[in-house]
mmJSON file of the N, C-alpha and C atoms, coordinates in Angstrom:
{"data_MODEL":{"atom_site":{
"group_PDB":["ATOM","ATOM","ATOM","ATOM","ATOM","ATOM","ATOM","ATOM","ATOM","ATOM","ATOM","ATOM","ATOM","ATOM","ATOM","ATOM","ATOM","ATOM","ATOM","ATOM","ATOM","ATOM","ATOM","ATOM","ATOM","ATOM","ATOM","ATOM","ATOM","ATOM","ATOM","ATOM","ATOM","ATOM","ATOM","ATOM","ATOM","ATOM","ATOM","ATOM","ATOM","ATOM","ATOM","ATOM","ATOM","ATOM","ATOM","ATOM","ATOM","ATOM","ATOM","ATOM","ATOM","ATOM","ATOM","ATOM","ATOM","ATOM","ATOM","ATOM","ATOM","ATOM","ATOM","ATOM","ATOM","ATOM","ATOM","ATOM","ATOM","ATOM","ATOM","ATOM","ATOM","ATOM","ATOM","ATOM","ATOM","ATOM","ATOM","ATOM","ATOM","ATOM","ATOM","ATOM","ATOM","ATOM","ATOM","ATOM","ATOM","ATOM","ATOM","ATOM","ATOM","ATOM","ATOM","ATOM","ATOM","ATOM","ATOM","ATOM","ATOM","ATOM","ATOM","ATOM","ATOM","ATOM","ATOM","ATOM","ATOM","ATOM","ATOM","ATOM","ATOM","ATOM","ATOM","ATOM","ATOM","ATOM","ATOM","ATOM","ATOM","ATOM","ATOM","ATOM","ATOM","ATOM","ATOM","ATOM","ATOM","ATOM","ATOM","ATOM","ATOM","ATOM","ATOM","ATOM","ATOM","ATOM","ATOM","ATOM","ATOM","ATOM","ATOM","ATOM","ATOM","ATOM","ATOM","ATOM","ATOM","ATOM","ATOM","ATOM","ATOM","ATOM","ATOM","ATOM","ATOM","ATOM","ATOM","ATOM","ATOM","ATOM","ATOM","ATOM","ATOM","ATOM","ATOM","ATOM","ATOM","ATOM","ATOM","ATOM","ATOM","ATOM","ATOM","ATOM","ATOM","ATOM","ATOM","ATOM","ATOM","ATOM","ATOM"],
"id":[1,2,3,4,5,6,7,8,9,10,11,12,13,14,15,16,17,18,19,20,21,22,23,24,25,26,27,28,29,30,31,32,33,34,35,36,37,38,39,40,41,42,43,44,45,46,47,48,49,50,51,52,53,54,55,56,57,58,59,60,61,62,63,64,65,66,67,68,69,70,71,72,73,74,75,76,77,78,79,80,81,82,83,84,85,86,87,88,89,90,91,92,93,94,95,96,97,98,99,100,101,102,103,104,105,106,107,108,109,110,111,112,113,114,115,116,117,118,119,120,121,122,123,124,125,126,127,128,129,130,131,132,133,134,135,136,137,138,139,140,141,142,143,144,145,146,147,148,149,150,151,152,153,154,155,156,157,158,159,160,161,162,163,164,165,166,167,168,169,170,171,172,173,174,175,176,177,178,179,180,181,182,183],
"type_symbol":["N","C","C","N","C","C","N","C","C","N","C","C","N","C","C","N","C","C","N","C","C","N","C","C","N","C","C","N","C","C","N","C","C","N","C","C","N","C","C","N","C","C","N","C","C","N","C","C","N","C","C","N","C","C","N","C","C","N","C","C","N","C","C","N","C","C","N","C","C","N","C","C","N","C","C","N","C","C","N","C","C","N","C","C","N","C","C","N","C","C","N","C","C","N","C","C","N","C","C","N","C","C","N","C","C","N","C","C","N","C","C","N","C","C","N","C","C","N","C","C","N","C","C","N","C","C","N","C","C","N","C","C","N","C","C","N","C","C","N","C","C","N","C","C","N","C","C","N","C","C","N","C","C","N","C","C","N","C","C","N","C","C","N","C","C","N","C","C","N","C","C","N","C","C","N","C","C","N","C","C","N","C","C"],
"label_atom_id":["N","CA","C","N","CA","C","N","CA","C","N","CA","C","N","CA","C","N","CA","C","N","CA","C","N","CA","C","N","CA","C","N","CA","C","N","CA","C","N","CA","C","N","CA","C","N","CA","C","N","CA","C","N","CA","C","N","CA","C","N","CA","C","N","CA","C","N","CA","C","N","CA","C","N","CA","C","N","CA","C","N","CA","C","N","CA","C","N","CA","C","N","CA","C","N","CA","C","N","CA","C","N","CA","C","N","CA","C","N","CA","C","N","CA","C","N","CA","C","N","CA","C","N","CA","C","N","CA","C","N","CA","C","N","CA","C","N","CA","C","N","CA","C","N","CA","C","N","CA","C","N","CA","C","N","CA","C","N","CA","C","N","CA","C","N","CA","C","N","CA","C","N","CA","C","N","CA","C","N","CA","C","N","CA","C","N","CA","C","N","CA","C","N","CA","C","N","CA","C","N","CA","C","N","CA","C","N","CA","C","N","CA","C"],
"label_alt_id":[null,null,null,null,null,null,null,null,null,null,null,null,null,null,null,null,null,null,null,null,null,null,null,null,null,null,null,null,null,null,null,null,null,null,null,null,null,null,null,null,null,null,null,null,null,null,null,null,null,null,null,null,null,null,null,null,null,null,null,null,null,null,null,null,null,null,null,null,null,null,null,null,null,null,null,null,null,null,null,null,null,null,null,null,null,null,null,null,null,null,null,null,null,null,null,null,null,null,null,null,null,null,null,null,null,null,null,null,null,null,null,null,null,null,null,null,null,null,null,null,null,null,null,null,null,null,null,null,null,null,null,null,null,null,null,null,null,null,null,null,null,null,null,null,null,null,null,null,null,null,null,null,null,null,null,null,null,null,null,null,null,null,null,null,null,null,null,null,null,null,null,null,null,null,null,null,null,null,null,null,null,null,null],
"label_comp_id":["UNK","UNK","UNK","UNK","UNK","UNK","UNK","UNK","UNK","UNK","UNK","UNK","UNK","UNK","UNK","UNK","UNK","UNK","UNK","UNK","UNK","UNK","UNK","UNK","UNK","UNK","UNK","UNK","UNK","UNK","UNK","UNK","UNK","UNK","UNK","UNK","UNK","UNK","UNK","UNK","UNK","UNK","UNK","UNK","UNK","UNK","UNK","UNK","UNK","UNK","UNK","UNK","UNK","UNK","UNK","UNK","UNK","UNK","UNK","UNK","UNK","UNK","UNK","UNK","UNK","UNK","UNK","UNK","UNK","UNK","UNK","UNK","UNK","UNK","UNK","UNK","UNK","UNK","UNK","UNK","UNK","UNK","UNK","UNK","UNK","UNK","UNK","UNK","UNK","UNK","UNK","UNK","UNK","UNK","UNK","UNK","UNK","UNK","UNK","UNK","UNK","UNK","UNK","UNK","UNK","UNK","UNK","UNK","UNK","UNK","UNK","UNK","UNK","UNK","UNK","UNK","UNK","UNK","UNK","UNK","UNK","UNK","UNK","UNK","UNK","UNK","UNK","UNK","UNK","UNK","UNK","UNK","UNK","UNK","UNK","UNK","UNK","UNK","UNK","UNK","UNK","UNK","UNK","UNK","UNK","UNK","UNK","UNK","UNK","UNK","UNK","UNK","UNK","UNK","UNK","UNK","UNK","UNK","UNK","UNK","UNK","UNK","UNK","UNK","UNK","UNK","UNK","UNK","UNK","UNK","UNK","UNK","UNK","UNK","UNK","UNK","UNK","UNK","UNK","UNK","UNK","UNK","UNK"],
"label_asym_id":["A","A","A","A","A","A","A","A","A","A","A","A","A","A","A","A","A","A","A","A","A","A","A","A","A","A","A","A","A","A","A","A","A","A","A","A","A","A","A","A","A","A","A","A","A","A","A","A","A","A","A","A","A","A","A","A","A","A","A","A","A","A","A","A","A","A","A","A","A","A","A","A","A","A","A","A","A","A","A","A","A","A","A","A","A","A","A","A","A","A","A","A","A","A","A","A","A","A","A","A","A","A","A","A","A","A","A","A","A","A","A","A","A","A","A","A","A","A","A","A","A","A","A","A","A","A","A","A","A","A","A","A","A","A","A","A","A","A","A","A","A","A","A","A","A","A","A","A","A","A","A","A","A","A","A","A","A","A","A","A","A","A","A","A","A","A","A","A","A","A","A","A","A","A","A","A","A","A","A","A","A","A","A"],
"label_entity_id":["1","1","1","1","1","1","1","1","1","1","1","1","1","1","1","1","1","1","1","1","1","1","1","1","1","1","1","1","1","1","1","1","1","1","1","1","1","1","1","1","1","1","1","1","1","1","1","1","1","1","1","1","1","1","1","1","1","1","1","1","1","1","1","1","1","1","1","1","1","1","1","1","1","1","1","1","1","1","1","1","1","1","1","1","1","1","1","1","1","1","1","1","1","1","1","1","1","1","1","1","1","1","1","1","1","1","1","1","1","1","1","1","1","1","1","1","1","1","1","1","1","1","1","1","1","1","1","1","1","1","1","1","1","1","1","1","1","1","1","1","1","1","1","1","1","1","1","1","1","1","1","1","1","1","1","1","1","1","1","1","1","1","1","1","1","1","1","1","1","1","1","1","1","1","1","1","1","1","1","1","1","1","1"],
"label_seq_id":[1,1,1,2,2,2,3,3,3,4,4,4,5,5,5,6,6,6,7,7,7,8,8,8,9,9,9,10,10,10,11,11,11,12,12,12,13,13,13,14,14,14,15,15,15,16,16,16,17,17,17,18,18,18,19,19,19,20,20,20,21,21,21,22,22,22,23,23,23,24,24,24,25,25,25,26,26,26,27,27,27,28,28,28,29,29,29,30,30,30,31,31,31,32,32,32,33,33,33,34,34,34,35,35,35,36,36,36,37,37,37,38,38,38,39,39,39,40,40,40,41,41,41,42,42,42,43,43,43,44,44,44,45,45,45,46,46,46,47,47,47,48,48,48,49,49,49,50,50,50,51,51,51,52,52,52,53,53,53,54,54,54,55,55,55,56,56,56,57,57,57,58,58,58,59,59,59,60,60,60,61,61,61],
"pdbx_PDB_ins_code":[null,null,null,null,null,null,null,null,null,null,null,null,null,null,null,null,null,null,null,null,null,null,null,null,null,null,null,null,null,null,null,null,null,null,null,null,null,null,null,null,null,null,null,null,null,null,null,null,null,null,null,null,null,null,null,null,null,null,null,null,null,null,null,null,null,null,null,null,null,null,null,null,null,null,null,null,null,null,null,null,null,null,null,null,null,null,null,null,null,null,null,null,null,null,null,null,null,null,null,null,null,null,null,null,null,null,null,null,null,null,null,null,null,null,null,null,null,null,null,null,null,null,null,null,null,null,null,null,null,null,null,null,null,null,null,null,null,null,null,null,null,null,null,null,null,null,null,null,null,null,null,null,null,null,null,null,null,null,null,null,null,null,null,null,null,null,null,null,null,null,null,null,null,null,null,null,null,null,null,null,null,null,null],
"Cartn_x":[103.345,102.468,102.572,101.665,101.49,101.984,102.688,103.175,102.365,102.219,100.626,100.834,100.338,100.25,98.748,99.257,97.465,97.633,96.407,96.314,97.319,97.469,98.785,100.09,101.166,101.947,102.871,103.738,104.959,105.509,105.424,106.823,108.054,109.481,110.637,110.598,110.35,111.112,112.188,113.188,114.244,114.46,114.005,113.641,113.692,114.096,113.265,112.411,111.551,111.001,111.293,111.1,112.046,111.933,111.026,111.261,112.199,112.989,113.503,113.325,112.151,111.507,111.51,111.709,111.696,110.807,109.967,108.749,107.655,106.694,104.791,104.235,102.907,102.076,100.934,100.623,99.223,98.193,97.471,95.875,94.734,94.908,94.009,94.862,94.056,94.669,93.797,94.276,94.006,94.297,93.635,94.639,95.487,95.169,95.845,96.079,97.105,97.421,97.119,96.863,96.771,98.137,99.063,100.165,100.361,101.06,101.124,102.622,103.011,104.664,104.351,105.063,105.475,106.201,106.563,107.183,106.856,106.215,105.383,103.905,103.322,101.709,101.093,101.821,101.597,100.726,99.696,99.268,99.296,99.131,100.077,99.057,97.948,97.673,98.62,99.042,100.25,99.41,99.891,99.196,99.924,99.446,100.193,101.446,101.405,102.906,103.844,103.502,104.862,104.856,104.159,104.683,105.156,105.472,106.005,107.093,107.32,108.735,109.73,109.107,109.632,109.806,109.454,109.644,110.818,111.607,112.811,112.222,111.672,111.364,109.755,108.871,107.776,107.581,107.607,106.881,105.488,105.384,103.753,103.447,102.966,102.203,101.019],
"Cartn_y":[88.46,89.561,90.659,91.417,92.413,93.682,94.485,95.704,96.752,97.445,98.487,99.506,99.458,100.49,101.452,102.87,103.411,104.272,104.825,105.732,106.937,107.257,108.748,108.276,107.189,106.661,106.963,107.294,107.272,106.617,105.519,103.891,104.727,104.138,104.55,102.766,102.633,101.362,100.904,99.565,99.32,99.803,99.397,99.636,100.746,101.754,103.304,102.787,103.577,103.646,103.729,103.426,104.623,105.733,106.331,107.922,108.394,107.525,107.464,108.016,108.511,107.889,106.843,106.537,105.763,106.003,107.11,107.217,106.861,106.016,106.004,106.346,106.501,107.378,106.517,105.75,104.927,105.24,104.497,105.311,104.283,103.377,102.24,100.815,100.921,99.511,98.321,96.907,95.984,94.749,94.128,92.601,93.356,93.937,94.7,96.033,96.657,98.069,99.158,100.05,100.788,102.461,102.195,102.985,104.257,105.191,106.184,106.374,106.949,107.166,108.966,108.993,110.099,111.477,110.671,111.578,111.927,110.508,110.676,110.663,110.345,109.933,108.537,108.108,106.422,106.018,104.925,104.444,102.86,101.499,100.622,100.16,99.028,98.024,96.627,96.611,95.101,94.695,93.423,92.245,92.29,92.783,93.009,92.569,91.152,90.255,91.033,91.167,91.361,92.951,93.921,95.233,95.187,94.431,94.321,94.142,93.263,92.191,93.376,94.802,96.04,97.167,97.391,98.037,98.197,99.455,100.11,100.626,102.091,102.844,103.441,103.674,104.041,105.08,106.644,107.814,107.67,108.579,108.939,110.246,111.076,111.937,112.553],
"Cartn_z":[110.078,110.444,109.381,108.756,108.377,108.405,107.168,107.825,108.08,108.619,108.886,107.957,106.878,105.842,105.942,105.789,106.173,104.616,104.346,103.209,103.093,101.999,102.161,102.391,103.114,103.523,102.06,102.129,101.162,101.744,100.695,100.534,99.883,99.901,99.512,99.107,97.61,97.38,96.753,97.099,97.315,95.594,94.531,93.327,92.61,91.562,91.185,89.542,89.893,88.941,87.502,86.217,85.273,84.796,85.858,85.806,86.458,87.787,88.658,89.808,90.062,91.714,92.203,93.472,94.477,95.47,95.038,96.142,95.729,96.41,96.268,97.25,96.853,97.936,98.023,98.782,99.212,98.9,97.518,97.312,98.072,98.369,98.701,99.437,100.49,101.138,101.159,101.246,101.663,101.144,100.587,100.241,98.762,98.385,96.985,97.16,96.792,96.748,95.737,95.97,94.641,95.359,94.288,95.308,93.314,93.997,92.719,92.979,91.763,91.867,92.168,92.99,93.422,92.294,91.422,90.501,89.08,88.279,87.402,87.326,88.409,88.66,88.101,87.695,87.616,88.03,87.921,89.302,88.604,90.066,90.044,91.461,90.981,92.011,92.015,93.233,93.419,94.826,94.585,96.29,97.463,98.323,99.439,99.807,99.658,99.706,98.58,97.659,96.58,97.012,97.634,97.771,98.827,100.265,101.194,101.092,100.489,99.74,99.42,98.998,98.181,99.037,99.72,100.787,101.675,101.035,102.336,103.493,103.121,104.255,104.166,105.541,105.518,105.949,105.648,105.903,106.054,107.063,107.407,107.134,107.002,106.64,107.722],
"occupancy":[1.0,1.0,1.0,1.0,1.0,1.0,1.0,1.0,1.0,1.0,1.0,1.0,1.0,1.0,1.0,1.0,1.0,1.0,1.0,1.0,1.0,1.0,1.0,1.0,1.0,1.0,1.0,1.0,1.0,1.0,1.0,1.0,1.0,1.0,1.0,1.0,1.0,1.0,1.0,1.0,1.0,1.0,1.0,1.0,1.0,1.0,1.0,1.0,1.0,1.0,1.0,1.0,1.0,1.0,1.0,1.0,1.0,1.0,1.0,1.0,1.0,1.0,1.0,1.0,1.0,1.0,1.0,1.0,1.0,1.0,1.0,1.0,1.0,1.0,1.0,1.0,1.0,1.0,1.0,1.0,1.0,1.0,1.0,1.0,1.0,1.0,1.0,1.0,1.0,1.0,1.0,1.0,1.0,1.0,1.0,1.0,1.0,1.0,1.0,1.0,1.0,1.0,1.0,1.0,1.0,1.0,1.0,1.0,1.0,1.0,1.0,1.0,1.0,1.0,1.0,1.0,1.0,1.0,1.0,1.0,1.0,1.0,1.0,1.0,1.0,1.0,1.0,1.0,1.0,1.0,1.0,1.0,1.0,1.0,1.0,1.0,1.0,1.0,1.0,1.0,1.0,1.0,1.0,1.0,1.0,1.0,1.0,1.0,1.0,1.0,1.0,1.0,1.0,1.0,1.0,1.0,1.0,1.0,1.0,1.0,1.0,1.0,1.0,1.0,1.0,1.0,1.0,1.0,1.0,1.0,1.0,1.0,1.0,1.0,1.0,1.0,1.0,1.0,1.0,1.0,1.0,1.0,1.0],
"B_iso_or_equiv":[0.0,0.0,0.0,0.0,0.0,0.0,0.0,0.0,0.0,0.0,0.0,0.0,0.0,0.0,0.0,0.0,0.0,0.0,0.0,0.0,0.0,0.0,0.0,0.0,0.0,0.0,0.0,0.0,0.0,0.0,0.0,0.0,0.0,0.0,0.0,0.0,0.0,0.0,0.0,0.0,0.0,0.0,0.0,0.0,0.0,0.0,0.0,0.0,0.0,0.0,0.0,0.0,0.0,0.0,0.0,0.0,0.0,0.0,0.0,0.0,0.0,0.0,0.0,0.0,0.0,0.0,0.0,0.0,0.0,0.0,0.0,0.0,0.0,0.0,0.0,0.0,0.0,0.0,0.0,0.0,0.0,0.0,0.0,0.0,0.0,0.0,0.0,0.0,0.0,0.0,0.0,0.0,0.0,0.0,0.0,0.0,0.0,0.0,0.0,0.0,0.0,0.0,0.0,0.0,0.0,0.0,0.0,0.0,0.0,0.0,0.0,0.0,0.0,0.0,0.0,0.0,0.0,0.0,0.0,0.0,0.0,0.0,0.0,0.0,0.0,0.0,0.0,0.0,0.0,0.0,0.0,0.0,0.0,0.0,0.0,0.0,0.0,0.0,0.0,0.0,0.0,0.0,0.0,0.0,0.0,0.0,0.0,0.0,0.0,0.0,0.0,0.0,0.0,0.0,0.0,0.0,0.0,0.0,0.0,0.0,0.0,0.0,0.0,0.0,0.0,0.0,0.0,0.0,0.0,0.0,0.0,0.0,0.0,0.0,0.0,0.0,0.0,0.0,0.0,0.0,0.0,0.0,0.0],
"pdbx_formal_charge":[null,null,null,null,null,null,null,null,null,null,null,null,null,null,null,null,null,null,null,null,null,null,null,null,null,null,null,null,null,null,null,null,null,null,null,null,null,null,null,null,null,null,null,null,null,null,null,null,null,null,null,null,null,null,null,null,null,null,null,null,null,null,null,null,null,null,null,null,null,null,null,null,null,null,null,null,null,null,null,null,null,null,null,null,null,null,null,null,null,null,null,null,null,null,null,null,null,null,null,null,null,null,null,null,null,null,null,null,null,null,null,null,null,null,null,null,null,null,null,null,null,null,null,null,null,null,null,null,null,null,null,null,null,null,null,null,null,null,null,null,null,null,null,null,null,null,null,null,null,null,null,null,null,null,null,null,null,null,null,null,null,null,null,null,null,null,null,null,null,null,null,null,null,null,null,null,null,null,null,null,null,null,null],
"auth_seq_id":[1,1,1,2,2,2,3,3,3,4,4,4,5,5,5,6,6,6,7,7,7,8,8,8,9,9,9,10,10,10,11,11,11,12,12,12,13,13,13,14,14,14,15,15,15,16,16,16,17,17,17,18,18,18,19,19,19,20,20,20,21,21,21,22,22,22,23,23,23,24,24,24,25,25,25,26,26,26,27,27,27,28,28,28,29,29,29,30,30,30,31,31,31,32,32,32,33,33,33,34,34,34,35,35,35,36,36,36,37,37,37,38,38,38,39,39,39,40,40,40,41,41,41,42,42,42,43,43,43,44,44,44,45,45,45,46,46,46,47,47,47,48,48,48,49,49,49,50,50,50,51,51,51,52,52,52,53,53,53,54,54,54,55,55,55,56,56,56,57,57,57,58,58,58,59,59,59,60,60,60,61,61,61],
"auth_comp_id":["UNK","UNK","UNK","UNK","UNK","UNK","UNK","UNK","UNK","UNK","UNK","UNK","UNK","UNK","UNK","UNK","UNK","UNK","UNK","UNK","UNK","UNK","UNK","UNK","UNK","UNK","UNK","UNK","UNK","UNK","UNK","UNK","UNK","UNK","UNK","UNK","UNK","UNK","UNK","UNK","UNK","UNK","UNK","UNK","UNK","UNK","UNK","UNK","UNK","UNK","UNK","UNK","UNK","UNK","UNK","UNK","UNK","UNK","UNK","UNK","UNK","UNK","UNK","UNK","UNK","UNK","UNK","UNK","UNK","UNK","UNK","UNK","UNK","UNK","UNK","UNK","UNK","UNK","UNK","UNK","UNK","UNK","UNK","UNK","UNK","UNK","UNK","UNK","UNK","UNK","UNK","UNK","UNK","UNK","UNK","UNK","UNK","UNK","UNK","UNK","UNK","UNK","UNK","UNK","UNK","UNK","UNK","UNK","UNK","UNK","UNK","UNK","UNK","UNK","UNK","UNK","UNK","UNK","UNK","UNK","UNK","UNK","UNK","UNK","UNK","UNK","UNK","UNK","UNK","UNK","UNK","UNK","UNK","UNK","UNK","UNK","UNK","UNK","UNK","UNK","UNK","UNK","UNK","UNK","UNK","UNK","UNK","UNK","UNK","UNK","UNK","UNK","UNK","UNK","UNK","UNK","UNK","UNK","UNK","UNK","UNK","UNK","UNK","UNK","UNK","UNK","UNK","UNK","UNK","UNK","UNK","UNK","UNK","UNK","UNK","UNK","UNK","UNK","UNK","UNK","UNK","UNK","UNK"],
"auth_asym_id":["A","A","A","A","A","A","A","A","A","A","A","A","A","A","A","A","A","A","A","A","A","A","A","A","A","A","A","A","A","A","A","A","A","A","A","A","A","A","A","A","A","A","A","A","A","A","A","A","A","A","A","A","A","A","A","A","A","A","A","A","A","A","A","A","A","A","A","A","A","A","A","A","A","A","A","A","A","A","A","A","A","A","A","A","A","A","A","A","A","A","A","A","A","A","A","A","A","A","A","A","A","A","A","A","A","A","A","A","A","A","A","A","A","A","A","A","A","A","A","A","A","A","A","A","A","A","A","A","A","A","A","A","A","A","A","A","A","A","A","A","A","A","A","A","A","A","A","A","A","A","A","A","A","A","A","A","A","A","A","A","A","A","A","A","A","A","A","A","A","A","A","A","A","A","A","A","A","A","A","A","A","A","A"],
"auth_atom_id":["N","CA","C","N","CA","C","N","CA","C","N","CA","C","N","CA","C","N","CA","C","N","CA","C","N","CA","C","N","CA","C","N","CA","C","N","CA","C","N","CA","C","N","CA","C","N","CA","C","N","CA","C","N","CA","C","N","CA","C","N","CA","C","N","CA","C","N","CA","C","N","CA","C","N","CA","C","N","CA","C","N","CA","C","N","CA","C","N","CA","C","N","CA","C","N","CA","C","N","CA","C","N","CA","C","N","CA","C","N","CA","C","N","CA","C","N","CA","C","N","CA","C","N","CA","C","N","CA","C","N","CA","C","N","CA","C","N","CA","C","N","CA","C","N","CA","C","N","CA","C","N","CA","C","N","CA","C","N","CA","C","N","CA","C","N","CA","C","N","CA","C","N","CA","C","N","CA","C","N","CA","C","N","CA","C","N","CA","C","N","CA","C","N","CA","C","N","CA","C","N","CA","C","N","CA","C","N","CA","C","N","CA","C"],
"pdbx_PDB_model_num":[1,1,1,1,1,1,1,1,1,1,1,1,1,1,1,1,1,1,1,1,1,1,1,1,1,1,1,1,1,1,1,1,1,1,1,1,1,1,1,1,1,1,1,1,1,1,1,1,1,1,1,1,1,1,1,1,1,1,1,1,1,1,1,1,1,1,1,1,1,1,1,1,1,1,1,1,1,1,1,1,1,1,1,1,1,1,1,1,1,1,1,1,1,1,1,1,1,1,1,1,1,1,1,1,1,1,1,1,1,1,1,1,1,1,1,1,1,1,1,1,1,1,1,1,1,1,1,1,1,1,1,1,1,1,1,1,1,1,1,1,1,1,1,1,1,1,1,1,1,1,1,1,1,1,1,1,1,1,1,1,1,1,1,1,1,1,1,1,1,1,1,1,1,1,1,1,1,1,1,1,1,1,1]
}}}
């Protein structure tokens, strides 16, 4: 089953960035993600399965 990701959602992933954030912020959902780093502004479409896979914790907003 699916994890329910909605727009705005800050992911904490298991991963940091090498800016070293560990936060993204949800720009677009559905079979592909489009997620931004929280700390440098990055942005970063991944397939649902492999950003799930990455996923510690889910803030809502």
């Amino acid at each position: 089953m699916p994890v329910d990701l909605r727009l705005n959602d800050i992911l904490e992933l298991k991963k940091q960035h090498p800016c070293g954030s560990k936060k993204w912020k949800v720009l677009r959902v559905g079979a592909d993600f489009r997620i931004q780093c929280e700390g440098c502004g990055h942005r970063v479409m991944i397939p649902r399965v492999k950003l799930e896979k990455k996923i510690k914790k889910i803030t809502r907003e």
